[in-house]
C-alpha positions in Angstrom: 0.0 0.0 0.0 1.0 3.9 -0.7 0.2 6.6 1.2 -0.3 9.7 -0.7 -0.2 13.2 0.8 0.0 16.7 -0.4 2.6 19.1 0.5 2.6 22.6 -1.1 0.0 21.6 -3.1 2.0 18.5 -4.7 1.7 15.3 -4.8 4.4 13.1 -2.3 4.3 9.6 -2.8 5.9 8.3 0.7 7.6 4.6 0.9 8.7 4.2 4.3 9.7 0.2 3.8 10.7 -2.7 1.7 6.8 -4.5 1.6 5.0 -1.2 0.3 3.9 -1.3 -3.9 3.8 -4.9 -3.1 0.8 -4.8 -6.0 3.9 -3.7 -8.6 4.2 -7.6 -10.8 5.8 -7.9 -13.7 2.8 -7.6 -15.8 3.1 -3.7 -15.2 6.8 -3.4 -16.6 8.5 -3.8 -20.0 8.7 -7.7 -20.7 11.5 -7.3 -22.9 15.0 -6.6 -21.0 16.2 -3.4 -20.9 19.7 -3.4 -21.9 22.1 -1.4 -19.4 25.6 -0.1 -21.0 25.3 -3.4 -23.3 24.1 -5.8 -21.4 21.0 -7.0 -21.4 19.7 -7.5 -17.6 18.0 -10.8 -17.1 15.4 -11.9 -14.9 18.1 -13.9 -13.0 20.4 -11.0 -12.2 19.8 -8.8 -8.9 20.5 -5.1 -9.4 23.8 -5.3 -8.0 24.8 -8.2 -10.8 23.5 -5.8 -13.3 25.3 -2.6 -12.5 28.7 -4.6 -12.6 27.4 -6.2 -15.9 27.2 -2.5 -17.2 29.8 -1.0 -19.1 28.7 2.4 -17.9 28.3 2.3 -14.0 31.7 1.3 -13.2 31.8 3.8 -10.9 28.6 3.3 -9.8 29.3 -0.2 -9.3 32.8 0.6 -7.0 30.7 3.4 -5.0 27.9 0.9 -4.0 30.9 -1.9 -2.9 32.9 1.3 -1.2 29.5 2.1 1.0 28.0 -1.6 1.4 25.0 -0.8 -0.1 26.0 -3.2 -2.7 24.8 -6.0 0.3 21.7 -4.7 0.0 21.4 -4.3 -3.6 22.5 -7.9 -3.8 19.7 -9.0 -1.2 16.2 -10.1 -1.6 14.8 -6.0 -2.2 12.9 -5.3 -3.4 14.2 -2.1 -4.2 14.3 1.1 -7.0 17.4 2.1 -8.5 18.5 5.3 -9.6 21.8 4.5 -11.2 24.4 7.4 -12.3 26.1 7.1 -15.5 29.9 7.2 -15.6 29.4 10.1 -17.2 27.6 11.5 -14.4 30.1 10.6 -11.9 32.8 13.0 -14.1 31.0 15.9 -14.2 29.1 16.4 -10.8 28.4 20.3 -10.6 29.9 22.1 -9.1 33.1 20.8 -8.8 33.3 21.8 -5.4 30.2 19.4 -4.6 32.1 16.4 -6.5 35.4 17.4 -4.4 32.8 17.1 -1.0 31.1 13.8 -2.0 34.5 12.3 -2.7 36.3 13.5 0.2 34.1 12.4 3.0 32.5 8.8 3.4 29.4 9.9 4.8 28.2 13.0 2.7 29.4 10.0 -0.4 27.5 7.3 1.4 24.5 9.5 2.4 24.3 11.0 -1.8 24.6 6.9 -2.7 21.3 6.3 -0.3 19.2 9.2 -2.1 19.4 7.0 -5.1 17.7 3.8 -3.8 14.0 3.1 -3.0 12.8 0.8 -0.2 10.3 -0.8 -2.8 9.3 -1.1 -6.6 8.8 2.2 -8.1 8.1 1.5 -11.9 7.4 4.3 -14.7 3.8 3.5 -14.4 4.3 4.3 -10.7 5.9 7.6 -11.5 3.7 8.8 -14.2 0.2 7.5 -11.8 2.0 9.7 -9.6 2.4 12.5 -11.8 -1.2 12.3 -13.0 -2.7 12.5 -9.4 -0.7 15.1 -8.4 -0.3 19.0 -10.0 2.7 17.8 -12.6 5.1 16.4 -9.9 5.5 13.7 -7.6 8.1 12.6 -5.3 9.8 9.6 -3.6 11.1 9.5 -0.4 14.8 7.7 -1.0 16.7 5.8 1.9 18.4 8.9 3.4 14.9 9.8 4.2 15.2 13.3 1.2 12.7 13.1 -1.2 13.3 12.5 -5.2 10.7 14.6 -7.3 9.4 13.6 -10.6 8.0 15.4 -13.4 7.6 14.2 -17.0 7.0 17.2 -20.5 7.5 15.7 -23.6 7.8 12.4 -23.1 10.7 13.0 -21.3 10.7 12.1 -17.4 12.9 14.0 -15.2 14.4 13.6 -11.7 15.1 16.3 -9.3 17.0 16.9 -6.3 15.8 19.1 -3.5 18.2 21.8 -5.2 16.5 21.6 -8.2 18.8 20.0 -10.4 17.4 17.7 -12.8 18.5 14.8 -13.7 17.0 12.4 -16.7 15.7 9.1 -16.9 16.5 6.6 -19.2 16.2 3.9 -20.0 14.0 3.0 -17.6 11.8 -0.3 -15.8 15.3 -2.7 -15.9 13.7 -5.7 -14.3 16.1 -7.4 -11.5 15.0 -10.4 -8.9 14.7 -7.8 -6.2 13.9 -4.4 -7.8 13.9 -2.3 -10.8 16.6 0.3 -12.5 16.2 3.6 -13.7 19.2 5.3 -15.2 19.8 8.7 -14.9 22.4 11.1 -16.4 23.5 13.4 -13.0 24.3 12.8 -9.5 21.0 14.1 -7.2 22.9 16.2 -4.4 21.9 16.5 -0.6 20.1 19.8 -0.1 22.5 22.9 0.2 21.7 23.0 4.1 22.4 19.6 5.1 25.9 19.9 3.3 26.3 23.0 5.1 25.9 21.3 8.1 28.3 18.8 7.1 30.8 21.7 6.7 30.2 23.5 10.2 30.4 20.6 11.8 34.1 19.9 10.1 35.4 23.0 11.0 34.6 23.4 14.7 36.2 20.1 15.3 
């Protein structure tokens, strides 16, 4: 089950653990594999297998072993993915924010989290989402910051609580425990909370 509420006047869907969506099957996504960075992913590979079997997450795939939430990724899910392209990894803006994340376990290990999903969250799922809502909806991911959706054009978009936008595709990758959605930029931790992470650096 979902719980929707509105916020602003927007629609948030909230997952607060692995069992919600639990109506998601795989009727509701693409039957045909979605191939990640050339390889297809098949209904036997978790999402960690297929990230490693991607020829563009390397990095992703190091960053998830480097934090251990390749464990999880490897585990029964289910979970979303929202996985960052090589590409994406090179050319985090600004710099600076690339120099943080890289520089301190946690602010890297807390960025990885606002990627993942406690629970199936399909295309369909985002663009119900959409519908119901004023032209947005948005995901709560496992460091508790919402992800916010919006689709124009065909095109569906991902955005950090900054605002940056990040988008999808391809999208509905079908592992045992979870689905993928690539995306072409890193989603950042709000300005404040890396504020904080600053203070708190300096006064020690």
């Amino acid at each position: 089950m979902q719980r929707v509420l509105t916020i602003n006047r927007r629609s948030v869907l909230v997952l607060t653990g692995a069992g919600l969506l639990s109506a998601c099957t795989r009727d509701r996504f693409k039957t045909e594999p979605v191939v990640l960075g050339g390889q297809s992913v098949l209904p036997d590979m978790t999402i960690m297998q297929a990230i490693e079997a991607s020829a563009d997450h390397t990095r992703l795939a190091a960053a998830l072993k480097k934090t251990g939430l390749s464990e999880a990724l490897a585990g029964p899910g289910p979970f979303t993915l929202l996985a960052p392209t090589d590409r994406a990894f090179a050319n985090i803006r600004p710099k600076s924010e690339g120099a943080r994340i890289n520089a301190d376990p946690d602010i890297f290990k807390r960025t990885l989290r606002g990627h993942v999903f406690p629970a199936k969250v399909s295309g369909v799922d985002i663009a119900a989402g959409i519908d119901a809502g004023t032209g947005e909806t948005r995901v709560l991911g496992l460091n508790g910051i919402p992800v916010a959706f919006s689709a124009e054009g065909g095109v569906t978009s991902a955005y950090d609580t900054r605002g940056r936008r990040a988008i999808l595709g391809p999208m509905d990758a079908i592992a045992t425990n979870g689905l993928i959605h690539v995306i072409d930029e890193i989603l950042l931790l709000p300005a404040d909370d890396a504020d904080a992470d600053e203070t708190a650096e300096t006064s020690q």
